[in-house]
Biopython code that builds the backbone (N, CA, C, O; Angstrom):
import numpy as np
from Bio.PDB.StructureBuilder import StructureBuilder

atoms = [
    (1, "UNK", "N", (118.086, 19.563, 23.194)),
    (1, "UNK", "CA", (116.751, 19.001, 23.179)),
    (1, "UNK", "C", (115.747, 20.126, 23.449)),
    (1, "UNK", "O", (115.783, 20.702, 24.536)),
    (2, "UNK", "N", (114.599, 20.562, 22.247)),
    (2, "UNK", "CA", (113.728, 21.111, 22.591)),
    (2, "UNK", "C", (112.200, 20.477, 23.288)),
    (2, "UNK", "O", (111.833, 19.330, 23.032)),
    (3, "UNK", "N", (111.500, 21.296, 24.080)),
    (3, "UNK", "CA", (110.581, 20.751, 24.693)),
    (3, "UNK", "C", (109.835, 21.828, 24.630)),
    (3, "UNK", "O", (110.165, 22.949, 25.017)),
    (4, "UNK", "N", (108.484, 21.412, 23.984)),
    (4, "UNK", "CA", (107.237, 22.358, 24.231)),
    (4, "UNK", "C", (105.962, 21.915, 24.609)),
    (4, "UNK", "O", (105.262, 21.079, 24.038)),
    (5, "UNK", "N", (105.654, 22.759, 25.948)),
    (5, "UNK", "CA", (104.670, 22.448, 26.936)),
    (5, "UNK", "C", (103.050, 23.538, 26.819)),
    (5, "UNK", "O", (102.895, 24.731, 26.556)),
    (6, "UNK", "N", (102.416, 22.815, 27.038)),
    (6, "UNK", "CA", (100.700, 23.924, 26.802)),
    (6, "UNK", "C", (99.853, 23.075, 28.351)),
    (6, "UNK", "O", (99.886, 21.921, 28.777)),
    (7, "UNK", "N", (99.388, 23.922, 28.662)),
    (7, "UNK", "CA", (98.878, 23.382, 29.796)),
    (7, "UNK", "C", (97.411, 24.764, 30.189)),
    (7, "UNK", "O", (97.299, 25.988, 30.107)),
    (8, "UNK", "N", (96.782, 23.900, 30.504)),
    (8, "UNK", "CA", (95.043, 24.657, 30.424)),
    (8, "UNK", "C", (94.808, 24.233, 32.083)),
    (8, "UNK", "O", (95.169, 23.161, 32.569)),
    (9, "UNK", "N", (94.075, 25.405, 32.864)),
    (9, "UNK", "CA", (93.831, 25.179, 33.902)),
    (9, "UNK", "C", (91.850, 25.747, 34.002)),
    (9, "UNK", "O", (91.368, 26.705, 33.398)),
    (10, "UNK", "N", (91.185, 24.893, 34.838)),
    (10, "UNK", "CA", (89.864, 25.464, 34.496)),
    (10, "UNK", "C", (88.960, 26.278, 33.552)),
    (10, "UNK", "O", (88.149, 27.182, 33.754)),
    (11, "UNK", "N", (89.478, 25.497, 32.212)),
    (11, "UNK", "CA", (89.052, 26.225, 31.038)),
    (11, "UNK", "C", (87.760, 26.337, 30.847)),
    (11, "UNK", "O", (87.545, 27.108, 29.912)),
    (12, "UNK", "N", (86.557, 25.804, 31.433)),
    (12, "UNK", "CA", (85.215, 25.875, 31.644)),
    (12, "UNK", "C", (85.107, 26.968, 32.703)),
    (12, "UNK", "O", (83.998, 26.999, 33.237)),
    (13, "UNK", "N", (86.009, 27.896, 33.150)),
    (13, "UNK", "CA", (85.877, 28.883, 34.120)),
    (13, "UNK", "C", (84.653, 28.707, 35.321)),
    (13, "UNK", "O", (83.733, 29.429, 35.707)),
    (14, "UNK", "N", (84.861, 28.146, 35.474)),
    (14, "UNK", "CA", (83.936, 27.596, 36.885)),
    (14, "UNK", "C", (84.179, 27.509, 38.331)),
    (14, "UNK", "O", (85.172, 26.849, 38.639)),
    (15, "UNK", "N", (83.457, 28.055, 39.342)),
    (15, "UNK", "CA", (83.720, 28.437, 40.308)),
    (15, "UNK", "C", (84.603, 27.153, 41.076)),
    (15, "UNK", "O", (84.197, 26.017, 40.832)),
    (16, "UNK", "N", (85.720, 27.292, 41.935)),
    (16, "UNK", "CA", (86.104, 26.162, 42.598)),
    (16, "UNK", "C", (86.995, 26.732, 43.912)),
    (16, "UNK", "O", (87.965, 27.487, 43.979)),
    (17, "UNK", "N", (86.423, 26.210, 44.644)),
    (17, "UNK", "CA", (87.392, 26.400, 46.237)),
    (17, "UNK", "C", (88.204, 25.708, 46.843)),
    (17, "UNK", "O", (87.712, 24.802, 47.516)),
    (18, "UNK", "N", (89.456, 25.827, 46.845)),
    (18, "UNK", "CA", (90.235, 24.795, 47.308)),
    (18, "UNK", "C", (90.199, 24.140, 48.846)),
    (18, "UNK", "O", (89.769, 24.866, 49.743)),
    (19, "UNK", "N", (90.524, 23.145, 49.086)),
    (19, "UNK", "CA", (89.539, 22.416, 50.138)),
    (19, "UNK", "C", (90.323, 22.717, 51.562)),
    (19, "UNK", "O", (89.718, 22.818, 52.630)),
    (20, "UNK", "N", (91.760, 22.848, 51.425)),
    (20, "UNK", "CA", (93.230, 23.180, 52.050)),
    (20, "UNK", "C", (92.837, 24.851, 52.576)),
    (20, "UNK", "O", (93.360, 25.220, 53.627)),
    (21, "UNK", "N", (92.230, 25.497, 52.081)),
    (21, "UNK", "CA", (92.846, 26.948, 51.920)),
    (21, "UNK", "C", (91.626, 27.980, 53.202)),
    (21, "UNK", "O", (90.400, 28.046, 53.290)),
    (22, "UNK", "N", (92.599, 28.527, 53.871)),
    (22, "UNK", "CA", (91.912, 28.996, 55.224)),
    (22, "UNK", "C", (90.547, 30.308, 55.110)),
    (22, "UNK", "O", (89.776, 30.696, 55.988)),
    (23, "UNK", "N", (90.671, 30.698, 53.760)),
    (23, "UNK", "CA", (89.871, 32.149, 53.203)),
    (23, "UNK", "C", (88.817, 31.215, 52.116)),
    (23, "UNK", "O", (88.134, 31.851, 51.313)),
    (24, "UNK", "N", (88.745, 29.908, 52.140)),
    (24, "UNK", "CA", (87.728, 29.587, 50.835)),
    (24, "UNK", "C", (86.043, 29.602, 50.520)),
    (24, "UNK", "O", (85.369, 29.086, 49.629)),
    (25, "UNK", "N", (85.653, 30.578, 51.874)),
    (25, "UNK", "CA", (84.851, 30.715, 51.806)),
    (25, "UNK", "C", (84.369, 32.265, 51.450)),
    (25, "UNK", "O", (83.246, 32.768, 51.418)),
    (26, "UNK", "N", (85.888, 32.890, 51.160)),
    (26, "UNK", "CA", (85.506, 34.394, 51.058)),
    (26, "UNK", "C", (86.160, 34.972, 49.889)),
    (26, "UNK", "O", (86.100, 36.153, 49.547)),
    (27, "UNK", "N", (87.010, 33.702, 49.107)),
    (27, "UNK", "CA", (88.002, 33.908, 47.824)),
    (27, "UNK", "C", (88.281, 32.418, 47.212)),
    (27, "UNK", "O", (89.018, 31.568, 47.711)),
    (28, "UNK", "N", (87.297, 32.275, 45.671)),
    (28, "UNK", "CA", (87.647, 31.245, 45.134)),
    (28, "UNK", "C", (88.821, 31.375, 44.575)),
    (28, "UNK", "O", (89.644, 32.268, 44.772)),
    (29, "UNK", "N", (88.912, 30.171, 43.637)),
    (29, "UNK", "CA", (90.702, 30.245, 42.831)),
    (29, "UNK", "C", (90.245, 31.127, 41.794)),
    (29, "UNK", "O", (89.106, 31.441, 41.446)),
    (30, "UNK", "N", (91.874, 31.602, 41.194)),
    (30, "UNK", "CA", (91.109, 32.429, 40.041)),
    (30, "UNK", "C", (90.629, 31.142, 39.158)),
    (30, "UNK", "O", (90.775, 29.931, 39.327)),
    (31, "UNK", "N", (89.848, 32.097, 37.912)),
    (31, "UNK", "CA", (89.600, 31.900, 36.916)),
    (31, "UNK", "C", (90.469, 30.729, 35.761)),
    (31, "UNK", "O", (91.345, 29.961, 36.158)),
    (32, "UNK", "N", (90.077, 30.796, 34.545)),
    (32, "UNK", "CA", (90.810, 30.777, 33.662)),
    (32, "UNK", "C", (92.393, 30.599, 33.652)),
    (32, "UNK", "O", (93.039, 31.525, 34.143)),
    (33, "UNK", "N", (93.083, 29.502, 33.142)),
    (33, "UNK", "CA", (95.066, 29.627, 32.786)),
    (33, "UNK", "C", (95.365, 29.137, 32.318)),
    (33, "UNK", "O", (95.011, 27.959, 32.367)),
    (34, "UNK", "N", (96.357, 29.600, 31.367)),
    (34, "UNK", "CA", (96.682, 28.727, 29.849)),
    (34, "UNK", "C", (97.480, 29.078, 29.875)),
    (34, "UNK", "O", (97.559, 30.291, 29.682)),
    (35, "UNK", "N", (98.648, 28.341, 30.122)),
    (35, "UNK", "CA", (100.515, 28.432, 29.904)),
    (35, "UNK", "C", (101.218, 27.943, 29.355)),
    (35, "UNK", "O", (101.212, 26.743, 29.630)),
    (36, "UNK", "N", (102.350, 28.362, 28.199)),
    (36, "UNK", "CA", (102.513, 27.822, 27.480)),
    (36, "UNK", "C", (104.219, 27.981, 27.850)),
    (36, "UNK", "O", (104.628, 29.112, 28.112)),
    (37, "UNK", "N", (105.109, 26.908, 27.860)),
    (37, "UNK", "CA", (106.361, 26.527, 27.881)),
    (37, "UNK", "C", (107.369, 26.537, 26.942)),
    (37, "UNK", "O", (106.866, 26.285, 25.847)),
    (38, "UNK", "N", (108.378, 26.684, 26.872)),
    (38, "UNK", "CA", (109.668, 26.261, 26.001)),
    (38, "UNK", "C", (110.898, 26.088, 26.588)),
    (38, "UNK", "O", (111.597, 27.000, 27.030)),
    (39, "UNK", "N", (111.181, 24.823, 26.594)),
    (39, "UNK", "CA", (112.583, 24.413, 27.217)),
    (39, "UNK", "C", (113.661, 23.849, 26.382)),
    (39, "UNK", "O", (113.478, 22.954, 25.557)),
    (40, "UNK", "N", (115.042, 24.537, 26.691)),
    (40, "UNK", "CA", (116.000, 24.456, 25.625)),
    (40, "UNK", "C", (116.881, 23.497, 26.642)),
    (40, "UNK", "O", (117.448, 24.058, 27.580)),
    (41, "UNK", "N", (117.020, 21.987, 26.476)),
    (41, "UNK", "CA", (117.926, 21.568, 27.372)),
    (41, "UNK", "C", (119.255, 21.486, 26.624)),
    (41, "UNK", "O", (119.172, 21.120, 25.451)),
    (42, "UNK", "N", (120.336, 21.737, 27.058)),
    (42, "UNK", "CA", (121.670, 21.698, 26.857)),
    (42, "UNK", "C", (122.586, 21.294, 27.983)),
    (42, "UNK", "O", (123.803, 21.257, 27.805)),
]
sb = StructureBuilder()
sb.init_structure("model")
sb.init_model(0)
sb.init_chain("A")
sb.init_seg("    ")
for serial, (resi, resn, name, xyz) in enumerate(atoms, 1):
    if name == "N":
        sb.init_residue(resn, " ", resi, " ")
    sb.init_atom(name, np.array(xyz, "f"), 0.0, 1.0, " ", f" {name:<3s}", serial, name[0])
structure = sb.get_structure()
């Protein structure tokens, strides 16, 4: 079984701080991520 995955992360590149994270006032998330998958199940 093949499986193919695409997945887009903040593609409007826009500033965002995660709400959890102890530095978010001195380091947003990155940018931009676009990953793309292929899974061969056997």
């Amino acid at each position: 079984m093949h499986s193919i995955t695409v997945r887009g992360e903040n593609l409007a590149n826009e500033l965002h701080r995660e709400a959890t994270s102890r530095i978010k006032e001195f380091a947003p998330s990155p940018g931009r991520n676009l990953a793309l998958t292929y899974r061969l199940l056997f």
